[in-house]
C-alpha positions in Angstrom: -11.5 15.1 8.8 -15.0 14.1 7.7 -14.4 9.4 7.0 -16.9 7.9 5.6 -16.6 4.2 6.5 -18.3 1.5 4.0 -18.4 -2.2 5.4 -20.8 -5.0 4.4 -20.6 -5.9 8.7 -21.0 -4.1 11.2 -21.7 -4.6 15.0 -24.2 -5.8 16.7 -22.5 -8.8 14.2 -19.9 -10.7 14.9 -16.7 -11.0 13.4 -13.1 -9.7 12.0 -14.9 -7.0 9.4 -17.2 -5.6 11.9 -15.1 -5.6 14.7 -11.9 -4.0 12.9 -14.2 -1.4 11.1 -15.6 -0.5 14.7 -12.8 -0.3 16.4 -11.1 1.9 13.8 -14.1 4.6 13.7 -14.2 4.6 17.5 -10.3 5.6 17.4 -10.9 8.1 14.5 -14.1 9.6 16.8 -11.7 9.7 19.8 -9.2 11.7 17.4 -11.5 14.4 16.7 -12.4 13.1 13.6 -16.7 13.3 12.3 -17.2 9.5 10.8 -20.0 8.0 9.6 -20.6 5.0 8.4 -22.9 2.9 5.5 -23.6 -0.5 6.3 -26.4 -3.3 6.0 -28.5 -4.3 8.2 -27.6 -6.8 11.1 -27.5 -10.6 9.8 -24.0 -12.1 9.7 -23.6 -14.2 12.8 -26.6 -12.7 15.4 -29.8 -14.2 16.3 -32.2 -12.0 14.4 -35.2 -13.0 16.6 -33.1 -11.6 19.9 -32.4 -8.6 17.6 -33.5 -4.8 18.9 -36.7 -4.3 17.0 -35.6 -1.8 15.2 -33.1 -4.1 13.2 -35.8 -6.3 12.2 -37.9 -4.2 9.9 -37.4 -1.2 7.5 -35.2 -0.7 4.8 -33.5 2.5 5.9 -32.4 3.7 9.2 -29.4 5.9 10.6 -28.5 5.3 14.6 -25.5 6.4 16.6 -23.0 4.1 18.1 -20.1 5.6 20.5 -20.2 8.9 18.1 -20.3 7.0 15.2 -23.6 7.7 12.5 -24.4 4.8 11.3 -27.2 3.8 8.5 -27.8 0.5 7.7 -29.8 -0.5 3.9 -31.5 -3.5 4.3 -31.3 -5.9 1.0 -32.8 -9.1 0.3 -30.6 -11.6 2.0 -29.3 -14.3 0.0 -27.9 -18.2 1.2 -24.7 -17.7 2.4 -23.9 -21.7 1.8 -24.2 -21.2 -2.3 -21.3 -19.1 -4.1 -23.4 -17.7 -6.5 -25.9 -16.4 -4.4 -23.3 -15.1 -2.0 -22.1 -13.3 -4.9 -25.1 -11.5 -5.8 -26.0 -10.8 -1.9 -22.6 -9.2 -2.3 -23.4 -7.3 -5.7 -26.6 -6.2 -4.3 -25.6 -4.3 -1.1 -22.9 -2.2 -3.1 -25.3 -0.9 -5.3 -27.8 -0.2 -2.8 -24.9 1.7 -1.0 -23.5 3.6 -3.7 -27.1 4.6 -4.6 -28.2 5.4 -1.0 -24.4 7.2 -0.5 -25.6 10.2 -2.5 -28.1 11.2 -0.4 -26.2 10.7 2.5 -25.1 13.8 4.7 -22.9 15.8 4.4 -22.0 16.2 1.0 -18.8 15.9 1.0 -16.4 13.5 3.0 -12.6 14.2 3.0 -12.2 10.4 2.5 -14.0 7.1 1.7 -12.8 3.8 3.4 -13.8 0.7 2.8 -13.4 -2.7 4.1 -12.8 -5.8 1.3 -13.6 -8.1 0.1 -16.9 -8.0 -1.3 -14.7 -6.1 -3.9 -18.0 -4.8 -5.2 -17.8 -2.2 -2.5 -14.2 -0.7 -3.8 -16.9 0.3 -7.1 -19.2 1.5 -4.8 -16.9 4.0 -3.3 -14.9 4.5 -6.5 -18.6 5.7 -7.8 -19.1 8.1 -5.0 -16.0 9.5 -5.2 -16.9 12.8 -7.2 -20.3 13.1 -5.8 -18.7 13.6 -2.3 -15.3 15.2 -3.3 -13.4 12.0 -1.3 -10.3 10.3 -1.6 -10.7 7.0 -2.1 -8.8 4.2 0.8 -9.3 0.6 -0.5 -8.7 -1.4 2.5 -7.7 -5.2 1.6 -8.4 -7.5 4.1 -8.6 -11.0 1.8 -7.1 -11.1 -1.3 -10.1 -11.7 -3.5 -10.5 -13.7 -6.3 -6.8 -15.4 -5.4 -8.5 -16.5 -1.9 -11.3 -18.6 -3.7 -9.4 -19.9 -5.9 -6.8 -21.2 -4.2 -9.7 -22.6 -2.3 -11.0 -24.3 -5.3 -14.5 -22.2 -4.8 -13.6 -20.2 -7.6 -12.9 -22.1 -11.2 -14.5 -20.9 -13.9 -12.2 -19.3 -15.6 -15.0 -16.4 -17.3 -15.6 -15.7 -14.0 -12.0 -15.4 -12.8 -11.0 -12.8 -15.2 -13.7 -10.8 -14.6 -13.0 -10.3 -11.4 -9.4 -10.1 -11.6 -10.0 -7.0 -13.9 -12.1 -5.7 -11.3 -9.7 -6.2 -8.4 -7.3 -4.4 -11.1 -9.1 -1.8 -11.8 -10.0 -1.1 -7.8 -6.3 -1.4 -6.9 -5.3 1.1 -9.8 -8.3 3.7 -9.3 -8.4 3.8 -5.7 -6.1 7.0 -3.9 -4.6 4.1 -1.9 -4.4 1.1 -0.5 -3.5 -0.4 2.9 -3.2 -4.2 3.3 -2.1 -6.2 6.8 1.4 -7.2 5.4 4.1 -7.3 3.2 3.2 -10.7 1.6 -0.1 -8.8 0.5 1.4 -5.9 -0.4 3.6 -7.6 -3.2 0.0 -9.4 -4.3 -1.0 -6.1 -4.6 1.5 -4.9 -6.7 1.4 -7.9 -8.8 -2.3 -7.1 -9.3 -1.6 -3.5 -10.6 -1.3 -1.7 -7.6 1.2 1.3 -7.0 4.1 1.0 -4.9 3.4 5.0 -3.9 -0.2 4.2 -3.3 0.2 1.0 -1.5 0.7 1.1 2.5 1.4 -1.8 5.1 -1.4 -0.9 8.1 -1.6 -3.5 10.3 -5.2 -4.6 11.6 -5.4 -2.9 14.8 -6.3 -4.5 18.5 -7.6 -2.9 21.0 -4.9 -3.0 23.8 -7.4 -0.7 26.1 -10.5 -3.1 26.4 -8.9 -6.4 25.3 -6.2 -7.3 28.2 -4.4 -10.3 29.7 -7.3 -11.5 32.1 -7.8 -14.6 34.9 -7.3 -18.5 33.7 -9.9 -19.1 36.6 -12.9 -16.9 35.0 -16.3 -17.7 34.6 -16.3 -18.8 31.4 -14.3 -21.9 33.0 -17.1 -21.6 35.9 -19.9 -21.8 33.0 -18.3 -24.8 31.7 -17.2 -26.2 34.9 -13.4 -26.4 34.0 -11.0 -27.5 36.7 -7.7 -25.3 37.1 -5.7 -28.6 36.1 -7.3 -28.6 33.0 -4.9 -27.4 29.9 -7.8 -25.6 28.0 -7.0 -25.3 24.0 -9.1 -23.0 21.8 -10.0 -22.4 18.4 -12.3 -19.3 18.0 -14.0 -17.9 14.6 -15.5 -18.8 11.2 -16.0 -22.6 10.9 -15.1 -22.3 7.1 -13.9 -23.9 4.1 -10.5 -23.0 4.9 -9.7 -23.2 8.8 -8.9 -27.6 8.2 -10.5 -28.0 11.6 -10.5 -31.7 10.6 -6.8 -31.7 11.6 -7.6 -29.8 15.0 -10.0 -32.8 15.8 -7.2 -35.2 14.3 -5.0 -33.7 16.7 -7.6 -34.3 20.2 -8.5 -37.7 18.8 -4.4 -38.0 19.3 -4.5 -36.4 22.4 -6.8 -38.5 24.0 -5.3 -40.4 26.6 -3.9 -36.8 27.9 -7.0 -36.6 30.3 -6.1 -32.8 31.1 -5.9 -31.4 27.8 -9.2 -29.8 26.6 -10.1 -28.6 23.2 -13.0 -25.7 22.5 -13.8 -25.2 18.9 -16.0 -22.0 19.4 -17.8 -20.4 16.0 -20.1 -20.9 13.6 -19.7 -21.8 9.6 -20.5 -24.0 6.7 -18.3 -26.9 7.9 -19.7 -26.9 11.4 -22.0 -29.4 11.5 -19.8 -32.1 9.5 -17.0 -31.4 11.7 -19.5 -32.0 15.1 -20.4 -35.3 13.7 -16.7 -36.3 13.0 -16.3 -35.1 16.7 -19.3 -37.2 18.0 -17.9 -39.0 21.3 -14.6 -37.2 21.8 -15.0 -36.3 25.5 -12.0 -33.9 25.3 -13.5 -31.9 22.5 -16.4 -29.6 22.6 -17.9 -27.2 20.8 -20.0 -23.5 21.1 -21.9 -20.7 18.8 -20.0 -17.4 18.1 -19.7 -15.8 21.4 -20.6 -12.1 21.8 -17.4 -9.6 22.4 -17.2 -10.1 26.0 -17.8 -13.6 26.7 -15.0 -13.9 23.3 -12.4 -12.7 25.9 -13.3 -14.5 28.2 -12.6 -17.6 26.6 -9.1 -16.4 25.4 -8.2 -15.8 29.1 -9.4 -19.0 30.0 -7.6 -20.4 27.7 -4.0 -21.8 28.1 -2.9 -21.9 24.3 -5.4 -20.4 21.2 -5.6 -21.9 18.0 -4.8 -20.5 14.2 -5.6 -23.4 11.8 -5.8 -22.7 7.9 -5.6 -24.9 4.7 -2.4 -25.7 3.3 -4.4 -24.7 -0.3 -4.6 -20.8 1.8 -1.5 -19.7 -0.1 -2.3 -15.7 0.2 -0.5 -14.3 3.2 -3.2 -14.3 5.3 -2.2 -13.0 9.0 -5.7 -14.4 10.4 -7.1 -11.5 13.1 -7.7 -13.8 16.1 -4.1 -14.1 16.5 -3.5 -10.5 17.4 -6.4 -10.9 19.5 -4.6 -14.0 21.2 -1.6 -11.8 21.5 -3.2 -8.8 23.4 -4.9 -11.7 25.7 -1.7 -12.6 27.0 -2.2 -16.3 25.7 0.6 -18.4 23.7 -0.4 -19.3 19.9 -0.2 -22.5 18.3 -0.4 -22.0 14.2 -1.1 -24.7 12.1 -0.5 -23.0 8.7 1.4 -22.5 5.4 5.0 -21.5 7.1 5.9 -19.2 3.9 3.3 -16.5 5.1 3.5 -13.6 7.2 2.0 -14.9 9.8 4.5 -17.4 11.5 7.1 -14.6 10.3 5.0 -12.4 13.1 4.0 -15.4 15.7 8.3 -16.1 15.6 9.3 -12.2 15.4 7.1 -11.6 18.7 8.5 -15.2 20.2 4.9 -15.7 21.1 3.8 -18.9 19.9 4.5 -22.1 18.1 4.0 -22.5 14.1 3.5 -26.2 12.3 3.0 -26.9 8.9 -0.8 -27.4 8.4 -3.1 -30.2 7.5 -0.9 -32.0 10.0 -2.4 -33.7 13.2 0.7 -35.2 14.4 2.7 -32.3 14.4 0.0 -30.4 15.8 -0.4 -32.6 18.8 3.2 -32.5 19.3 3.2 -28.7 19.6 0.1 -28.7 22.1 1.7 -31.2 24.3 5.1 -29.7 23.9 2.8 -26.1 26.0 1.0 -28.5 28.2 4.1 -29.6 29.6 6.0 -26.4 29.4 4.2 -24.2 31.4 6.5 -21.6 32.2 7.5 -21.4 28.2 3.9 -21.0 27.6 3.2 -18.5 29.7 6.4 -16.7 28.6 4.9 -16.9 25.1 1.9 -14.8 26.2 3.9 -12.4 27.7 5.2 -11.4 24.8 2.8 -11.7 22.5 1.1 -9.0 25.1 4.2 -6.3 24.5 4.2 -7.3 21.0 1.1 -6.1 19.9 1.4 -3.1 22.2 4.3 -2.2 20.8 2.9 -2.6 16.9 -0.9 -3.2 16.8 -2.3 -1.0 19.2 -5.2 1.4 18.3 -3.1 4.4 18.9 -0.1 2.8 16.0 -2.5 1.8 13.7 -5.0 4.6 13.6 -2.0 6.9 13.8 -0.8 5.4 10.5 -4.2 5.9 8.6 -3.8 9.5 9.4 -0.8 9.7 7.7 -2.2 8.1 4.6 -5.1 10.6 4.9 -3.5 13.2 5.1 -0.5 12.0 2.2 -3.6 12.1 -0.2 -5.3 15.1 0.7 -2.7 17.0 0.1 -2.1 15.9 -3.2 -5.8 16.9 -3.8 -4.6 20.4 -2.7 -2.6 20.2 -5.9 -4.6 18.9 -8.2 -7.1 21.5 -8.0 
């Protein structure tokens, strides 16, 4: 089959979108499968002046990345700190896209998958559709608008309906649609979406290059961490919605427990607030977004990982680093809304501990319950490992987008 991938991120940045979208076209390549994928330029999380040169000028450019061809559109880049501008950034890069999409080669792709939210991009695909013959594959990552407004980001209530129509009108136009769960899956349908056009895929991880690892690693050299030390992480996006303020709640609880050590590793709009709430807190530090390798690293180094979200997050949000905690061999502790699918998973795969959130007390009571349970904690990781082997591994996942393709290719057999 002939994919064309569209994603607002993609490596050399950091993060879930770029990472899942990579992955997945590496496993499609590997399959036999020509992908190519259109993408922006390189800004989300990197250091642009450490950049390869040829990210840092031009407008245009096509490269190839593990049999992946890839070409990036540069737009003008907008502050990612104000809504509205984020919003147009967003806006911007779909149209540029969809325009630069039909003059991209070949003509025709079997199928179109794209990565949302920005939900702009589902009417950048949905516009190249006939020009390239494709079947459209919506793939909803957060539930946008619902997200932001639980968040309170999103209240005007102009602005809500119109993008509730176009979430609508993406979820009913689209040739499918593959969401991480079931929870999303009924959002979905309440949204106008088709129950035959509507798929559970879970987001894969990639059992072959991320495994269990050492505890005594050189990221614990790096940061000079004794083997008696109880390391607890929390890596990703320093957001609105990860209530990191009850992580640091939860250390400043912890205190007196000299062994325990908390890493809160990322980058975000809440970052520096939360570092100055932290100021003096010997048993909490912090790091930048860490490149792919040195990521892993840090998980095996790590004796429990963190999942932290809002209790305002009330879209089932299954948050990626967990899997990626899971194929590390490394016991979760979730502090999050207990109705989504995501303590349903951390409990089905007995891998972890879940607490309601915005809770410090609780929290500290879970991380304390590991510390002095090691056996159970490393029992959790365990399975957590032959969990995600078992359901989220490249060869499941990818397998299951095949199936979808090849569902609604067939129908375009007889439509014509």
């Amino acid at each position: 089959m002939k994919i064309l991938m569209l994603s607002a991120y993609f490596p050399p940045e950091v993060g879930s979108a770029s990472h899942l979208f990579y992955d997945l076209g590496i496993e499609f390549v590997r399959r036999g499968h020509e992908v190519a994928v259109l993408t922006g330029y390189p800004t989300y999380n990197v250091d642009v002046e450490r950049l390869p040169v040829h990210y840092r000028s031009g407008w245009w450019m096509k490269e190839m990345v593990d049999g992946m061809r890839v070409v990036r559109i540069r737009t003008i880049g907008m502050p990612r700190q104000i809504p509205v501008l984020r919003g147009v950034g967003q806006l911007t890069l779909s149209m540029a896209l969809s325009f630069s999409g039909l003059f991209l080669e070949p003509k025709r792709f079997d199928v179109i998958l794209l990565y949302s939210p920005p939900l702009f991009l589902a009417l950048a695909a949905l516009f190249l559709r006939p020009f390239k013959k494709s079947k459209v594959v919506l793939n909803v990552q957060d539930l946008f608008p619902q997200s932001a407004i639980d968040l309170g980001l999103l209240r005007n209530n102009s602005l809500i309906r119109v993008f509730r129509s176009i979430e609508s009108f993406a979820y009913k136009r689209a040739d499918a649609v593959t969401v991480h769960s079931r929870g999303n899956k009924e959002h979905v349908l309440r949204c106008n979406g088709s129950p035959q056009k509507t798929y559970v895929v879970p987001n894969l991880v990639d059992t072959r290059e991320l495994t269990p690892g050492h505890r005594l690693n050189a990221f614990r050299e790096r940061e000079e961490i004794g083997k008696e030390k109880f390391v607890v992480s929390f890596a990703g996006v320093i957001g609105l919605s990860q209530d990191l303020d009850t992580v640091i709640d939860a250390a400043r609880i912890l205190k007196d427990e000299t062994d325990i050590l908390f890493y809160i590793v990322g980058d975000g709009l809440e970052k520096a607030r939360l570092m100055k709430k932290a100021e003096g807190m010997p048993n909490l530090r912090f790091l930048p977004m860490l490149p792919k390798k040195e990521y892993a690293e840090l998980l095996h180094a790590s004796d429990a990982c963190l999942a932290t979200l809002r209790r305002e997050v009330k879209t089932p949000v299954v948050p990626s680093k967990i899997l990626s905690i899971m194929a590390a061999g490394r016991a979760v502790i979730a502090s999050l809304p207990l109705e989504g699918d995501a303590p349903a998973i951390i409990q089905e795969a007995q891998s972890g501990l879940c607490v309601e959130p915005e809770n410090p007390a609780k929290l500290s009571d879970a991380i304390r319950r590991m510390y002095k349970d090691a056996d159970g904690t490393l029992a959790c990781g365990k399975n957590g490992r032959r969990f995600v082997e078992q359901n989220f591994s490249a060869d499941v996942c990818t397998g299951l987008y095949e199936e979808i393709f090849r569902s609604i290719l067939s129908k375009r057999g007889k439509e014509q």
